[in-house]
C-alpha positions as a Markdown table, in Angstrom:
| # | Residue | x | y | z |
|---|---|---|---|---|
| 1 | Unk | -61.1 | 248.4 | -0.6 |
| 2 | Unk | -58.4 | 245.8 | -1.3 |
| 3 | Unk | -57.3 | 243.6 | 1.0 |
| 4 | Unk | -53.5 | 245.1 | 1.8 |
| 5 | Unk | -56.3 | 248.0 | 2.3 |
| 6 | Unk | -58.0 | 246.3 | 5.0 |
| 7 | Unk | -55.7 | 244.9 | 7.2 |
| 8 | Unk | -53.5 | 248.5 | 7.6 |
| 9 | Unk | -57.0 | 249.7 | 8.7 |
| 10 | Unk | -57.4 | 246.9 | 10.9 |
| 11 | Unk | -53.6 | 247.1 | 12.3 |
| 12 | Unk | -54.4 | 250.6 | 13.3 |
| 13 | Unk | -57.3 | 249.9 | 15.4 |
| 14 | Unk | -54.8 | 246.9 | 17.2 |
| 15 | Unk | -52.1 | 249.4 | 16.9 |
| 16 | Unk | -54.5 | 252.1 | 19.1 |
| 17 | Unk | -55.7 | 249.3 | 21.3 |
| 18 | Unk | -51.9 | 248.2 | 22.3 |
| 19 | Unk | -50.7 | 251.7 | 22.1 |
| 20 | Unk | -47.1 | 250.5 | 21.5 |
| 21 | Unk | -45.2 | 253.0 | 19.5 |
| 22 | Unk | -42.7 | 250.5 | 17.3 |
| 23 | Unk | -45.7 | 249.0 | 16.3 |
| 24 | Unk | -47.4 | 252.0 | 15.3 |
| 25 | Unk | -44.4 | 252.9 | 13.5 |
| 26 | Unk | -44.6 | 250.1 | 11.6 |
| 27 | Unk | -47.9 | 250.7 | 10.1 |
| 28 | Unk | -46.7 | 254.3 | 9.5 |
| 29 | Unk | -44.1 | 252.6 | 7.1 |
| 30 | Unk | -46.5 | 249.7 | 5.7 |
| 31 | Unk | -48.5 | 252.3 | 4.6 |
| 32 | Unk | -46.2 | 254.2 | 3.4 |
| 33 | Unk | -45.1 | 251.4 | 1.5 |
| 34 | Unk | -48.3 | 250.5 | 0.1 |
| 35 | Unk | -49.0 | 254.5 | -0.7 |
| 36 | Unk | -45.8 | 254.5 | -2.6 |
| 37 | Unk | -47.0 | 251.0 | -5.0 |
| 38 | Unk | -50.4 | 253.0 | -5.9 |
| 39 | Unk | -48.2 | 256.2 | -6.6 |
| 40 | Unk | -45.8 | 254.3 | -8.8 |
| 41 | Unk | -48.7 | 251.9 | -10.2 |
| 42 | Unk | -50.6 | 255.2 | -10.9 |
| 43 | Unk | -46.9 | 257.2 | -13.1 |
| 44 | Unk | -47.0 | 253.8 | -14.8 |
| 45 | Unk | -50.5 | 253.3 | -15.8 |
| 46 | Unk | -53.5 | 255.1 | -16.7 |
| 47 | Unk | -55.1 | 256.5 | -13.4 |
| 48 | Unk | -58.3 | 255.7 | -13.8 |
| 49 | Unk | -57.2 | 252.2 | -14.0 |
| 50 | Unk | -55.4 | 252.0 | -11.0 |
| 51 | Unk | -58.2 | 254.1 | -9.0 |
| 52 | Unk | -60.5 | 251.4 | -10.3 |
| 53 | Unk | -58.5 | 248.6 | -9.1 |
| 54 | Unk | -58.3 | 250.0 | -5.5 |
| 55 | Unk | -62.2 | 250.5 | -5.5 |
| 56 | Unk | -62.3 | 254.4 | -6.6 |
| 57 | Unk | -63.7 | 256.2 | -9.6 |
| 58 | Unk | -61.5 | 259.0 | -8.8 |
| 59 | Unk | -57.6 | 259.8 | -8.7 |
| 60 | Unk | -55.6 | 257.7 | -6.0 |
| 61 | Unk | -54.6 | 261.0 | -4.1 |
| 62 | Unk | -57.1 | 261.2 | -1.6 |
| 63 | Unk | -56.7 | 257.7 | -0.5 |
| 64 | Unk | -53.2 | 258.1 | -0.2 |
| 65 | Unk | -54.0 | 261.6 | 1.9 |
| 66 | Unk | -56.6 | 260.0 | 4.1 |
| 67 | Unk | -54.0 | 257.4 | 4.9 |
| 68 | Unk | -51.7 | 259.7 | 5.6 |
| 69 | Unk | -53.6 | 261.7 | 7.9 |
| 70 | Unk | -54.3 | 258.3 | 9.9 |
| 71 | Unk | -51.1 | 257.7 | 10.3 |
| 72 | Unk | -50.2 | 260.9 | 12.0 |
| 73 | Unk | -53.2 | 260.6 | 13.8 |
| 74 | Unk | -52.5 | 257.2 | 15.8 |
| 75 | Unk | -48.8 | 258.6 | 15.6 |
| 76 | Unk | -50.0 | 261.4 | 17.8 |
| 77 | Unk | -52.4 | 259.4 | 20.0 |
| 78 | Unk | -49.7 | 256.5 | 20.8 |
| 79 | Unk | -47.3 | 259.7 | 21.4 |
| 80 | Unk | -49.9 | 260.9 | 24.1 |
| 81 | Unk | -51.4 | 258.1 | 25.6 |
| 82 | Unk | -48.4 | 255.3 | 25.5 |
| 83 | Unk | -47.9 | 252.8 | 27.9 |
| 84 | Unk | -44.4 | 252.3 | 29.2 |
């Protein structure tokens, strides 16, 4: 994993430990962000090249889906067990 990689994994564990929802919104859109540079990076260059650069062998898609599902995932556990 690359290191943009690590630290939104690592900002959703402090984003699930504060349990403040601005902040988990702001992963949401950092990774977003990031999701949208591998998606462009991938239309621009060869896929396999850009799947190799982020540490896979295959196509970027499930990276960006697994982030995607985390995302919704601390979205709906910030939503649930918030603090005021």
């Amino acid at each position: 994993m690359t290191t943009p990689s690590l630290i939104l994994g690592y900002s959703i564990l402090i984003a699930l430990a504060l349990r403040k929802l601005w902040f988990s919104v702001l992963i949401c859109m950092l990774w977003g962000a990031w999701a949208l540079h591998l998606l462009l990076d991938q239309i621009g260059n060869e896929p396999l090249i850009t799947a190799q650069k982020i540490g896979c062998i295959g196509s970027t898609v499930p990276y960006i889906l697994i982030g995607s599902a985390l995302c919704t995932a601390m979205l709906c556990i910030i939503f649930i067990y918030r603090r005021p």
